[in-house]
N, C-alpha and C positions, 0 to 999 in steps of 0.2 A: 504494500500500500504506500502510493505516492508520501500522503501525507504523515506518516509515522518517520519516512524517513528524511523528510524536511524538519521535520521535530528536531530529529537527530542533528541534521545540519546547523539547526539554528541552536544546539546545546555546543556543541564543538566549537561553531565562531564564540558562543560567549565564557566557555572556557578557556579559549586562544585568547581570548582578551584578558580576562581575569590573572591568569598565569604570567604572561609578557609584559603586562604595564600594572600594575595595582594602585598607580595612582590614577591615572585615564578608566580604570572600570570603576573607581569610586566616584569618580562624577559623573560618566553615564548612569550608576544607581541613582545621582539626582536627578534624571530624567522621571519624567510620568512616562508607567509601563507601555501605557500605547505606543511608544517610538524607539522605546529602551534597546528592543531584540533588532530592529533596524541599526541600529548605533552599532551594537558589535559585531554584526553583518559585514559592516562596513569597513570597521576596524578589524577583524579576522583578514580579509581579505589584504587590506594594505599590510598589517603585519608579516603576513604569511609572506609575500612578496619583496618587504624589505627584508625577512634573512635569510630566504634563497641569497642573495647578492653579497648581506654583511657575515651569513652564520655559517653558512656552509662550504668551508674552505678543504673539505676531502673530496668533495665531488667538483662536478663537474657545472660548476654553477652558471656557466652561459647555456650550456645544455638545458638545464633544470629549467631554467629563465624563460625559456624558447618554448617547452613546453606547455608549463603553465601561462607562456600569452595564448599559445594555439586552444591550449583546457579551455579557458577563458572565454576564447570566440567560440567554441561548442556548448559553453553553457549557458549565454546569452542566447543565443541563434536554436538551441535545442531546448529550451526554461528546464533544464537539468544537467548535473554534474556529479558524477561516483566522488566527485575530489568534496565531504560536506562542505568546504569552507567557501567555495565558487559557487555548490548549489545556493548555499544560504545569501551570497552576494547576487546573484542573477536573481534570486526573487524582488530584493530591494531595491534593485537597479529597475526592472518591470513596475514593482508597486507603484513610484514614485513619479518615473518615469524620468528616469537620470538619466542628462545627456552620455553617450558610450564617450563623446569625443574628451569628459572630465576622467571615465579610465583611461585614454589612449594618451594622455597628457603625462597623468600617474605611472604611466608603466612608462614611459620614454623616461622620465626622469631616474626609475629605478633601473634601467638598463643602463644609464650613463654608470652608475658606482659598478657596473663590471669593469671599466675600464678608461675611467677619468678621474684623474687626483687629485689633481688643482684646476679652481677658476680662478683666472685670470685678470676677468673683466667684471663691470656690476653688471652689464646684460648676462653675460652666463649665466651668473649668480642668482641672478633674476627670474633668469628662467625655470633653473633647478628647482629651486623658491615655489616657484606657481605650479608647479609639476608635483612636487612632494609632497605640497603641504596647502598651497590654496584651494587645489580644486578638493582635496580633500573636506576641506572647509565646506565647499560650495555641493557637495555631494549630503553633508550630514545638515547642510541649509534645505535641500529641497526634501528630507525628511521633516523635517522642522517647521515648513510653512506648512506643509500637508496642501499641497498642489497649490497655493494662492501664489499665483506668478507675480503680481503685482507687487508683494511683500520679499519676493524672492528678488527681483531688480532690485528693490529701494535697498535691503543688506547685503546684496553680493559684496559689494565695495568692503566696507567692515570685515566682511564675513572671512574677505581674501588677507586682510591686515592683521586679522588677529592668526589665524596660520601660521602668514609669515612669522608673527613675533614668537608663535608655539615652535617652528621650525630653530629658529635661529636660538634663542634659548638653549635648545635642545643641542645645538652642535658649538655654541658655547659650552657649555657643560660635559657635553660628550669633547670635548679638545685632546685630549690625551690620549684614549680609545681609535677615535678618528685620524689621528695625526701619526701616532706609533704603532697602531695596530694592521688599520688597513689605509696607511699612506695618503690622505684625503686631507685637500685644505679647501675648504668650503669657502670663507670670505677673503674677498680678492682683496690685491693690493697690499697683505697683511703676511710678514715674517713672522711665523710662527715660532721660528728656532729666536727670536731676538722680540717679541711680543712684549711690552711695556704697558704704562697706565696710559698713554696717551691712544694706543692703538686701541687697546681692551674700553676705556671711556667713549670713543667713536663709536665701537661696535653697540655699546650697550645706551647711546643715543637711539643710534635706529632704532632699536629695539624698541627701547619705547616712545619711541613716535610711533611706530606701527602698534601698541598695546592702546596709545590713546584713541586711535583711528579707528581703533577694534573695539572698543566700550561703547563709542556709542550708539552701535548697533544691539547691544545685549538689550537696553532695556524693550527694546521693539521687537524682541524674540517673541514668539505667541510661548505662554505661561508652560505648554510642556516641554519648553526645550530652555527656558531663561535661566530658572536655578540650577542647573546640570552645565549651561558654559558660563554662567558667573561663576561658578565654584572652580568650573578650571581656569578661568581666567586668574583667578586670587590665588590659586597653589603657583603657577607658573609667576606670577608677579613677585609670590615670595619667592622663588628658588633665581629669579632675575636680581633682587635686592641680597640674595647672599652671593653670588658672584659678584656682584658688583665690589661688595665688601672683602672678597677676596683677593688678595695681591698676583699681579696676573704672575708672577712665575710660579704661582703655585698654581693656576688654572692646568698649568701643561702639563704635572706631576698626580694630579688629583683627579677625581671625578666627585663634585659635589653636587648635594642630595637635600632633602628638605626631612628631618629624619619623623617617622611614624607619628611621635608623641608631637610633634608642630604639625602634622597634618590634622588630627584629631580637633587638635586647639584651632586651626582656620576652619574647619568645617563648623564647627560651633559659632564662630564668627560669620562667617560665610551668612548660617542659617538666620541667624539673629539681626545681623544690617540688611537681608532681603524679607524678612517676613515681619520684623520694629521698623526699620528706616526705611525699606524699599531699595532701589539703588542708589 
């Protein structure tokens, strides 16, 4: 039976999420259930695809990569796939009616980490950027207005800024990982081996320029998607304010983390300034 084994599919993406990030499946539980099993749909799927590229260094990972794009066009194209984690993404991708051209963005971008280590320029940069992490954005947007196109135009913009700053964060933080592990400099213009306070302040500018550009699209989320990325907008703004305060030669050596008992303490906050103060 079809549908017993979509069950399945959709228990597998939210265990692939639950397992790999446990901070991103604590704010999808702030979602309302109705979109929740969408959310790690969505996040299975991208998961699943960034560690083909970053995790699996005994195989054969351009191979693996090629595969799961070809999986991918047969489970859109056929509305099934034996692989759960693509069944349970081809249903969300249908429900909603998510452009393919926001996966063909996402996967271009995760095919470059087979074989691109540094950008050079802010367009590369840019573009990586909008591939990884905005259409991502703009993919768990059109679960989130629940088809009203109109409300989907007026946040795209935000919707793409706050990404970006989820992204960047993310490979701030990851610096050590990415730079020593699998040889990747993600922000251009920037000596990694000689990174100082002047360079690491520049980075963490943009940053948050793109975090402000990104709020103020949260209050205009429709109510079942608002406290679910206000709560990851506030974990990620703190793990942004402790790198900041971190001195960049220890950025390179380190991978810092917002530790458990501060996450408990923001959710409590979190709950308390959207349901006392609103945003």
């Amino acid at each position: 039976m079809k549908a017993l084994f979509d069950q399945v599919s959709q228990a597998v993406s939210r265990e692939f999420t639950q397992t790999y990030s446990t901070s991103f499946s604590s704010a999808v539980r702030m979602l309302a259930p109705s979109i929740r099993q969408d959310i790690y749909n969505i996040y299975g799927f991208v998961r699943l695809a960034d560690e083909i590229v970053d995790s699996f260094h005994d195989y054969d990972k351009e191979g693996l990569f090629t595969r799961f794009e070809a999986d991918w066009q047969h489970a859109y194209q056929e509305k099934i796939s034996l692989n759960p984690v693509l069944n349970a993404f081809q249903q969300t991708i249908h429900q909603y009616h998510i452009p393919t051209t926001l996966v063909d963005a996402f996967l271009k971008s995760m095919k470059q980490d087979l074989y691109k280590q540094e950008y050079h320029s802010v367009q590369e940069y840019e573009d990586y950027i909008y591939g990884s992490a905005d259409v991502v954005g703009l993919m768990c947007l059109k679960v989130f207005v629940q088809g009203d196109q109109a409300l989907y135009d007026q946040l795209k913009q935000p919707a793409m800024r706050l990404g970006s700053a989820f992204q960047k964060v993310n490979f701030l933080r990851d610096l050590k990982a990415d730079h020593e592990g699998l040889h990747r400099t993600y922000f251009p213009n920037t000596d990694l081996h000689q990174l100082d306070e002047q360079a690491k302040l520049a980075i963490i500018q943009d940053i948050e320029a793109d975090f402000e550009a990104g709020f103020s699209g949260i209050a205009a989320l429709p109510l079942v998607a608002r406290f679910g990325v206000y709560t990851a907008y506030v974990y990620y703004k703190k793990l942004l304010s402790k790198l900041k305060k971190t001195p960049s030669s220890e950025l390179k050596n380190t991978r810092i983390r917002v530790p458990d008992y501060q996450k408990v303490g923001l959710l409590a906050k979190c709950y308390f300034n959207f349901h006392v103060h609103g945003l």
